[in-house]
LODREN-171636 format. One record per residue: residue number from 1; residue in three letters; x, y, z of N, C-alpha, C, O in turn. Coordinates in Angstrom, 2 decimals. Last residue first. Example, Ala and Ser with C-alpha at 12.3 -4.5 7.8 and 13.67 -1.06 7.14 Angstrom:
2
+-----+--------+---------+---------+---------+---------+---------+---------+---------+---------+---------+---------+---------+---------+
! num ! residu !     n_X !     n_Y !     n_Z !    ca_X !    ca_Y !    ca_Z !     c_X !     c_Y !     c_Z !     o_X !     o_Y !     o_Z !
+-----+--------+---------+---------+---------+---------+---------+---------+---------+---------+---------+---------+---------+---------+
!   2 !    SER !   12.85 !   -2.25 !    7.08 !   13.67 !   -1.06 !    7.14 !   12.90 !    0.03 !    7.87 !   13.41 !    1.14 !    8.04 !
!   1 !    ALA !   13.19 !   -5.69 !    7.80 !   12.30 !   -4.50 !    7.80 !   13.20 !   -3.30 !    7.80 !   14.24 !   -3.32 !    8.46 !
+-----+--------+---------+---------+---------+---------+---------+---------+---------+---------+---------+---------+---------+---------+
This chain:
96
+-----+--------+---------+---------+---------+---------+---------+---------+---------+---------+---------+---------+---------+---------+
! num ! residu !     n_X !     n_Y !     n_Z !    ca_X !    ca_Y !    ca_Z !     c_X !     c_Y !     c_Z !     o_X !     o_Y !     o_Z !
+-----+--------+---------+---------+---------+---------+---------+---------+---------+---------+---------+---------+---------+---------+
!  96 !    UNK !  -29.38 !   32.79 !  -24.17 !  -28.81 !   32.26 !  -25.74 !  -28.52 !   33.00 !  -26.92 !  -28.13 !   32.41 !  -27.93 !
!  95 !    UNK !  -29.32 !   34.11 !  -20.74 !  -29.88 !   34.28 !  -22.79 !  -29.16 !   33.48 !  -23.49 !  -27.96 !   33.61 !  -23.25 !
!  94 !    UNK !  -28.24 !   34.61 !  -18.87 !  -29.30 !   33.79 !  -18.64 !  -29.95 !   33.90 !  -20.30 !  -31.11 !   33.70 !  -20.65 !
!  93 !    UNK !  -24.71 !   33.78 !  -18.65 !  -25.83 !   34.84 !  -19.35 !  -26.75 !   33.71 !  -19.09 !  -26.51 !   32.50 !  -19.04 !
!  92 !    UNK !  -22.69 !   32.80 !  -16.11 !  -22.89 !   32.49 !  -17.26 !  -24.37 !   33.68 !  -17.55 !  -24.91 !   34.28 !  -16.62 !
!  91 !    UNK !  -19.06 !   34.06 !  -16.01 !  -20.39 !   34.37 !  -15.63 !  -20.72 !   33.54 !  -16.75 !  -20.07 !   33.33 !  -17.77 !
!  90 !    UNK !  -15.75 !   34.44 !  -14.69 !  -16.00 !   34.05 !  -15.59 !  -17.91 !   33.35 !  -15.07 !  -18.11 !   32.53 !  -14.18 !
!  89 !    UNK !  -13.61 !   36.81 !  -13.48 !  -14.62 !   36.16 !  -13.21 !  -15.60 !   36.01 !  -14.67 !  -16.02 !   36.88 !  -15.43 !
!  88 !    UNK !  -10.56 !   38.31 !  -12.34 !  -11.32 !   37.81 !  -13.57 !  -12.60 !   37.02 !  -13.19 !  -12.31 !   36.41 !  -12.16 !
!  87 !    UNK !   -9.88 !   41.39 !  -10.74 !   -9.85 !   39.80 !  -10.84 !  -10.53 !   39.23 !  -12.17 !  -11.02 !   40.03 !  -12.97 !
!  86 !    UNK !   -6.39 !   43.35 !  -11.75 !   -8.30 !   43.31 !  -11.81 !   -8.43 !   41.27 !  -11.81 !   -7.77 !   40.36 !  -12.33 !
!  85 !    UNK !   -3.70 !   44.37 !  -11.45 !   -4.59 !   43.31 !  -10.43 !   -6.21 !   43.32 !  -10.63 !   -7.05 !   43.29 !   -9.73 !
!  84 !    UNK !   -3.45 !   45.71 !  -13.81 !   -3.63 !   46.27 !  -12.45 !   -4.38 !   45.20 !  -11.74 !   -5.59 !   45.25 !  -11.53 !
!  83 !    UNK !   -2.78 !   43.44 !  -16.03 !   -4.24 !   44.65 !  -16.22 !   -4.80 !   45.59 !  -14.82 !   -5.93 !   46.06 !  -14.65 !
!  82 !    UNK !   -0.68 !   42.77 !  -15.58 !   -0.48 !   43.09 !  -16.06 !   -1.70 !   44.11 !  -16.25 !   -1.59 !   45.30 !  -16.55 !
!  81 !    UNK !   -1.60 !   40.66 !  -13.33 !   -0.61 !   41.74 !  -12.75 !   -0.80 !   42.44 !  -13.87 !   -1.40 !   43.40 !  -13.39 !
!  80 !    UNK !   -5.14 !   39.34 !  -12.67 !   -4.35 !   39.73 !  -13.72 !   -3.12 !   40.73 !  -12.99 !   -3.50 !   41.55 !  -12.15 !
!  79 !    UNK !   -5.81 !   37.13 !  -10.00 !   -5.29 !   38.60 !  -10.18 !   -4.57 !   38.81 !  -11.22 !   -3.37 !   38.59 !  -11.10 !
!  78 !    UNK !   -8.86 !   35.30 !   -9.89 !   -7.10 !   35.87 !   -9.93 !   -7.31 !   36.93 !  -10.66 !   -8.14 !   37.45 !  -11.41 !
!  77 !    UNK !  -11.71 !   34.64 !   -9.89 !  -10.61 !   35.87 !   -9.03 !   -9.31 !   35.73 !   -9.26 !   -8.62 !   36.32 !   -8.42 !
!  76 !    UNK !  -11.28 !   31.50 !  -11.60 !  -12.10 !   32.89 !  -10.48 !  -11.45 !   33.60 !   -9.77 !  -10.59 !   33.17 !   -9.00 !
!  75 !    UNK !   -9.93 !   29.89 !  -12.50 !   -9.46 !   30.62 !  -12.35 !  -10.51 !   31.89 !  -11.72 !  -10.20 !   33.06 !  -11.51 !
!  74 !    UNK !  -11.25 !   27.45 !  -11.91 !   -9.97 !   26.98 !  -10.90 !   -9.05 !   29.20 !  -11.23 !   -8.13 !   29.70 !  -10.60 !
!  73 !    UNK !  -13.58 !   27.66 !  -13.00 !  -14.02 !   27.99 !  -11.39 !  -11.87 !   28.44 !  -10.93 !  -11.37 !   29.24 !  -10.14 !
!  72 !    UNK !  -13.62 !   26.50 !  -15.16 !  -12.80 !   27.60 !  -15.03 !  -13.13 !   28.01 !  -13.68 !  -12.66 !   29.12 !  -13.45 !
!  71 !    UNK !  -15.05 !   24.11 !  -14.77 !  -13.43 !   23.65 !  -15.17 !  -13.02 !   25.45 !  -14.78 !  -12.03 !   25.60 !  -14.06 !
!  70 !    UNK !  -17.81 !   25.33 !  -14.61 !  -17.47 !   24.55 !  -13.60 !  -15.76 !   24.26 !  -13.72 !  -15.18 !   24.19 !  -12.63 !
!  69 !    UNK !  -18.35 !   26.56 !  -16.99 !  -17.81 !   27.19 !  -15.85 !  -17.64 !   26.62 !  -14.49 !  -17.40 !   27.26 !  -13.46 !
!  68 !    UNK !  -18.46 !   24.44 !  -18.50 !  -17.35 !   25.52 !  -18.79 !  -17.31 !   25.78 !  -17.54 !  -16.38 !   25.36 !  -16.85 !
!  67 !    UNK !  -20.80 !   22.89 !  -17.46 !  -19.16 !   22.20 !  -17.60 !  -18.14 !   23.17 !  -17.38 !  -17.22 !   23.09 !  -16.56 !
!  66 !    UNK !  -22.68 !   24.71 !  -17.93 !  -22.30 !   24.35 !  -16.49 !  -20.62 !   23.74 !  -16.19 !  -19.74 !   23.94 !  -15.34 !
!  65 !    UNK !  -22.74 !   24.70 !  -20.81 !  -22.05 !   26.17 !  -20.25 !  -21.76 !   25.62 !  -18.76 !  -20.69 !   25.97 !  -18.27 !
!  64 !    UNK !  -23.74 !   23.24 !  -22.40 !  -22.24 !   22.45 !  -21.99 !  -21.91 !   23.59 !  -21.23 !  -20.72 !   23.62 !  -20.89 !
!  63 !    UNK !  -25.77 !   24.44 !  -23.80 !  -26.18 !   23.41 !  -22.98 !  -24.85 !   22.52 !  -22.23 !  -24.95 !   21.44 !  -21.66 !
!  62 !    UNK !  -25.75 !   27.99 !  -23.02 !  -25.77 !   26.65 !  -23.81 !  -24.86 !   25.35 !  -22.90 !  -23.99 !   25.26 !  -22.04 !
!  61 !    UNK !  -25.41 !   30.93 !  -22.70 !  -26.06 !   30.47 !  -22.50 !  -26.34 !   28.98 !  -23.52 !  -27.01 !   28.97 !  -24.55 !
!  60 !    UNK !  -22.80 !   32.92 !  -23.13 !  -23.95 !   32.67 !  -23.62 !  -24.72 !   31.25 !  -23.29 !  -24.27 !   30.37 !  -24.02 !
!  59 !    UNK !  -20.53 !   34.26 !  -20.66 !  -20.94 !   33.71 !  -21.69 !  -21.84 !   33.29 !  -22.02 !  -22.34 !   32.92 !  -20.96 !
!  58 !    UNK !  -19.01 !   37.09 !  -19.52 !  -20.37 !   36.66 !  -19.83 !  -20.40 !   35.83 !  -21.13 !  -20.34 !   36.27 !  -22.28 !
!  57 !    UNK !  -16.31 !   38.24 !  -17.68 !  -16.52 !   37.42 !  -19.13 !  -17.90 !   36.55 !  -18.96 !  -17.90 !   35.48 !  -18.35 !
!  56 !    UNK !  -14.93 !   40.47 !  -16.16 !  -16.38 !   39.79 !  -16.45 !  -16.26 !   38.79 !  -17.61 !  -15.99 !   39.40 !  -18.64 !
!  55 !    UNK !  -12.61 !   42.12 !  -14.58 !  -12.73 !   41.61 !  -16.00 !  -14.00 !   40.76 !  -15.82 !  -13.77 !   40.15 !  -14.77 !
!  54 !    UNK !  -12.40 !   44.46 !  -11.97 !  -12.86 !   43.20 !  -12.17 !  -12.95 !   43.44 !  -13.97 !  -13.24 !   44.49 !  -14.54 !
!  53 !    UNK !  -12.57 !   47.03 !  -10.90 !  -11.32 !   45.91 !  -10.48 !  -11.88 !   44.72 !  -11.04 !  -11.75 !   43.78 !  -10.26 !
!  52 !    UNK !  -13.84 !   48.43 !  -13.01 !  -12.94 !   49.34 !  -11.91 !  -11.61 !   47.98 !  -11.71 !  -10.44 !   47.90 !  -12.09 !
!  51 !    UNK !  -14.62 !   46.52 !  -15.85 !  -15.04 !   47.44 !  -14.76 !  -13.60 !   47.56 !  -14.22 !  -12.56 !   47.08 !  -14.67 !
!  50 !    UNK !  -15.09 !   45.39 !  -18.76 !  -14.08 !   45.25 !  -18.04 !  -14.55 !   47.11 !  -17.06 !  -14.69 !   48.26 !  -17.47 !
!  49 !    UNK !  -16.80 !   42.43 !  -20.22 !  -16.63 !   43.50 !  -19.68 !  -15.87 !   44.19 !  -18.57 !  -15.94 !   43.67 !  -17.45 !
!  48 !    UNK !  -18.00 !   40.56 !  -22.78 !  -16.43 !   40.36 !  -21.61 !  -16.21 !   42.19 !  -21.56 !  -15.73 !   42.96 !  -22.39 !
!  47 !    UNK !  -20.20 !   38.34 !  -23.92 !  -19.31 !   39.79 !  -23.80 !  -18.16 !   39.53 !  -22.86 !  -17.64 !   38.52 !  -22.39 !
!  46 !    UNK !  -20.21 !   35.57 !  -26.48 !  -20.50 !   36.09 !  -24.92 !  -19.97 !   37.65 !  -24.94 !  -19.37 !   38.09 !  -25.93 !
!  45 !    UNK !  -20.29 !   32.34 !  -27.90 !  -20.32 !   33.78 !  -27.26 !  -19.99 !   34.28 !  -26.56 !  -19.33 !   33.70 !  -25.70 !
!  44 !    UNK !  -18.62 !   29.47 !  -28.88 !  -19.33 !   30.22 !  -27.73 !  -19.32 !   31.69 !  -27.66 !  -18.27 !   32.25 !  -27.33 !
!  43 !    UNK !  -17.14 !   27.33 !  -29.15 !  -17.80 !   28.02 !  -30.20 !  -18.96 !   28.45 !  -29.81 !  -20.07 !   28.06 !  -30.17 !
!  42 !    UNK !  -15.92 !   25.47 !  -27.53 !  -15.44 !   26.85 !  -27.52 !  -15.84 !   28.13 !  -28.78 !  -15.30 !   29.18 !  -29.16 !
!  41 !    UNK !  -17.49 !   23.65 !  -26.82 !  -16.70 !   24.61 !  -25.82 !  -15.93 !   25.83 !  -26.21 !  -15.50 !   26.78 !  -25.56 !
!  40 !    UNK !  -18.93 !   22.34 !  -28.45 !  -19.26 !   22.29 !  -27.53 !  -18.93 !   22.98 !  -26.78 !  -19.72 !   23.25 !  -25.87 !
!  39 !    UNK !  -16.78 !   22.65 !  -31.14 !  -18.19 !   22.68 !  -31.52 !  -19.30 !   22.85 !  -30.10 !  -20.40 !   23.36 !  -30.34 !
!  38 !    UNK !  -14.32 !   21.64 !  -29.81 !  -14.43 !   23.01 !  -29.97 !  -16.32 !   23.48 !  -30.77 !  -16.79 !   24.62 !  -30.78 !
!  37 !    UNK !  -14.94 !   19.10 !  -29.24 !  -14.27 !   19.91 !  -28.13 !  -14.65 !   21.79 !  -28.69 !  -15.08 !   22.75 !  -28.06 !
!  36 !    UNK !  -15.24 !   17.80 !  -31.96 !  -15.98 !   17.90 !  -30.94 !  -15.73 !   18.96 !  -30.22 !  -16.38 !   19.95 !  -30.55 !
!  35 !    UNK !  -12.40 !   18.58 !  -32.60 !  -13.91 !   18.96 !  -33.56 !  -15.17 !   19.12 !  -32.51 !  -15.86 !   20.11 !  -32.27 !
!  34 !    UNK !  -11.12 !   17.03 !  -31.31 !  -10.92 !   18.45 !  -31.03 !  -12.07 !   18.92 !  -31.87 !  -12.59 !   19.95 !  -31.45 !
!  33 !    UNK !  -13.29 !   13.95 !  -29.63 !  -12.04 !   14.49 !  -30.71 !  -11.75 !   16.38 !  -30.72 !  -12.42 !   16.95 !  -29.87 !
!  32 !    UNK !  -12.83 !   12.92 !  -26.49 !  -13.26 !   13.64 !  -27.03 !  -12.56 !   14.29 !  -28.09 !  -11.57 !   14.99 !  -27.92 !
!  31 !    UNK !  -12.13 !   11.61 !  -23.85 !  -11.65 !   11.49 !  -25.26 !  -12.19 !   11.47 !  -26.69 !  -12.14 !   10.65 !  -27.61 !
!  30 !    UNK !  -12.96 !   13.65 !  -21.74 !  -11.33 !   13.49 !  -21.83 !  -11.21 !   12.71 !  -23.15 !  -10.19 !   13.01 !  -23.77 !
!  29 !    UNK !  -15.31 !   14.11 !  -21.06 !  -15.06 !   14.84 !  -22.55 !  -13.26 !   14.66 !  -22.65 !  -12.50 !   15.31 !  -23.36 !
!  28 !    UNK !  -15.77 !   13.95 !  -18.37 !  -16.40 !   13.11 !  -19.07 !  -16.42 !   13.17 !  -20.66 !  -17.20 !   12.57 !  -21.40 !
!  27 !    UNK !  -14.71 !   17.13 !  -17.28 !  -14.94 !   15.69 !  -16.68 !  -16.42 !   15.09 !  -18.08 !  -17.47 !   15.60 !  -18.47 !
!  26 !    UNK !  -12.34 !   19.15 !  -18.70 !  -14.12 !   18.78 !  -18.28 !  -14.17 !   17.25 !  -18.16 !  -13.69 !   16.41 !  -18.91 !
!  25 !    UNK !   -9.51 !   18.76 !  -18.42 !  -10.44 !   19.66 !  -17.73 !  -11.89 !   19.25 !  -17.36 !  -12.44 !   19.09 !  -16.27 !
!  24 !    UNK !   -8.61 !   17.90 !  -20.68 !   -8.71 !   17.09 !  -19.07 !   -9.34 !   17.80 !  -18.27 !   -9.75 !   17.26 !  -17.24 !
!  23 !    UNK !   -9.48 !   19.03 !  -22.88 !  -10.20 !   18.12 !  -22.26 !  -10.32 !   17.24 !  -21.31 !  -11.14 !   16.38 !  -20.99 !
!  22 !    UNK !   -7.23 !   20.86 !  -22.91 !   -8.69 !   21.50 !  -22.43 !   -9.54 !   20.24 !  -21.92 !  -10.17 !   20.26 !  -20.87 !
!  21 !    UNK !   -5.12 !   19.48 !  -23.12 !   -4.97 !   20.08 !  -22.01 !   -6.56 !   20.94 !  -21.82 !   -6.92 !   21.50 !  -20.78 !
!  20 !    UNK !   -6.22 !   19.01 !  -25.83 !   -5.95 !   17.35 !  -24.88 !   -5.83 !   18.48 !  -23.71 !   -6.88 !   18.33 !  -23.08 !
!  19 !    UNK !   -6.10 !   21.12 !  -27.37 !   -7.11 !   20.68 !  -27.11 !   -7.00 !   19.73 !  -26.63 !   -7.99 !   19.07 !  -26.97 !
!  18 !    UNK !   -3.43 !   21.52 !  -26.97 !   -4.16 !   22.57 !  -26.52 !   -5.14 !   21.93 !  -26.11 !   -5.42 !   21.87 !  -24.91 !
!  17 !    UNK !   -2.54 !   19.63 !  -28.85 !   -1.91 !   19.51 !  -27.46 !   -2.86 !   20.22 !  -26.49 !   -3.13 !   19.72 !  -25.39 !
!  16 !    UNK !   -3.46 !   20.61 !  -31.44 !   -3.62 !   19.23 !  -30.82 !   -3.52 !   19.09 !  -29.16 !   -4.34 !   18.52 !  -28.44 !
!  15 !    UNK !   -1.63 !   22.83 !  -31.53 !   -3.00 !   22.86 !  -31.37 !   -4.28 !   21.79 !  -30.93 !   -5.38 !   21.95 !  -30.42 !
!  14 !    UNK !    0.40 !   21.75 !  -31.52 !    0.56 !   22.66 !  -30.41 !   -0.96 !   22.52 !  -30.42 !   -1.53 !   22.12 !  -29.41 !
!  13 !    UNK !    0.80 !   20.84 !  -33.86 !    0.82 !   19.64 !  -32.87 !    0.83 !   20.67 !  -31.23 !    1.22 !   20.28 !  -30.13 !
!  12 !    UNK !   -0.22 !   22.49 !  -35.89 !   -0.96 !   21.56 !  -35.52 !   -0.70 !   20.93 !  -34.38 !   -1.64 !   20.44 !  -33.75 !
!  11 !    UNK !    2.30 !   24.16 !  -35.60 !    1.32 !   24.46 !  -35.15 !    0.08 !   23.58 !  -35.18 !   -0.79 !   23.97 !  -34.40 !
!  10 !    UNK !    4.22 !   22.35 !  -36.59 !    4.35 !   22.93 !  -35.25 !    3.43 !   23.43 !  -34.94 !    3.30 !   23.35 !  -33.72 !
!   9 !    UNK !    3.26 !   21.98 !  -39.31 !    3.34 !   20.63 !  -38.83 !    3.53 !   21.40 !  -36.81 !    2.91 !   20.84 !  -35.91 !
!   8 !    UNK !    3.79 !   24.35 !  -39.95 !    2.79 !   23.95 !  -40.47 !    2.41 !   23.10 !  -39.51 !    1.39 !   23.30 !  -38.85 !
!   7 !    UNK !    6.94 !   25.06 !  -39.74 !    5.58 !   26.03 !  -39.27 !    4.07 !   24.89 !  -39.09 !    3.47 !   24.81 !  -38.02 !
!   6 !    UNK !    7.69 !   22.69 !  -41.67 !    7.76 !   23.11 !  -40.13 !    7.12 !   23.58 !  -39.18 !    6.76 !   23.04 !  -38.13 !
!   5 !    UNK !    6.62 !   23.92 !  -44.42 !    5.95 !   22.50 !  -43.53 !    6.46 !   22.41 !  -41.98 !    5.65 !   22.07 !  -41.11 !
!   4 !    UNK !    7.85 !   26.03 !  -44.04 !    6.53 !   26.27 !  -44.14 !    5.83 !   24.84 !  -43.55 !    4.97 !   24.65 !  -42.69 !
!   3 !    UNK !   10.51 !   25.45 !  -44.61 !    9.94 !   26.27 !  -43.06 !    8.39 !   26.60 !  -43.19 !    7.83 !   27.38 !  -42.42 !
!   2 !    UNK !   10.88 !   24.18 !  -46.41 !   10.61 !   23.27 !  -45.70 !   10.27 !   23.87 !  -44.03 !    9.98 !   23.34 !  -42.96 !
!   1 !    UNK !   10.21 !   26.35 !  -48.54 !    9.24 !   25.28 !  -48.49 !    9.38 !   24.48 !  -47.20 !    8.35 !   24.02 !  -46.72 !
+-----+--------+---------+---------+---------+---------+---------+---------+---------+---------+---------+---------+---------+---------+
């Protein structure tokens, strides 16, 4: 019982944490509850296609998508080591 409330109580406060390190990210959503945060950012579509040297991640088209891909700009083109240096680039879909 008391490694379950451990577990329990450790993964809320990681998950808490997650969503404060996402919302320094987007400018003007820093105190923003995680309900929010994830109803706007991360309850999102998309494909994610993986070519020769590049990972794609196409996301769907909605009305906070400029934000998204304006905060992930900081990872455009890096170099996954583990997936053979393919870069990552994060797209937005002209569809909903």
């Amino acid at each position: 019982m008391v490694i379950k409330v451990d577990f329990d109580l450790t993964m809320t406060i990681l998950a808490h944490n997650l969503f404060r390190l996402i919302a320094q990210d987007l400018i003007g959503y820093k105190n923003c509850t995680p309900a929010t945060l994830y109803e706007k950012f991360l309850l999102n579509g998309g494909r994610v296609k993986i070519v020769e040297n590049e990972i794609r991640v196409n996301l769907k088209k909605k009305r906070h998508l400029p934000s998204i891909l304006s905060a992930m700009k900081k990872f455009h083109n890096i170099s996954i080591p583990w997936l053979h240096n393919k870069k990552l680039q994060f797209v937005g879909e002209s569809y909903s």
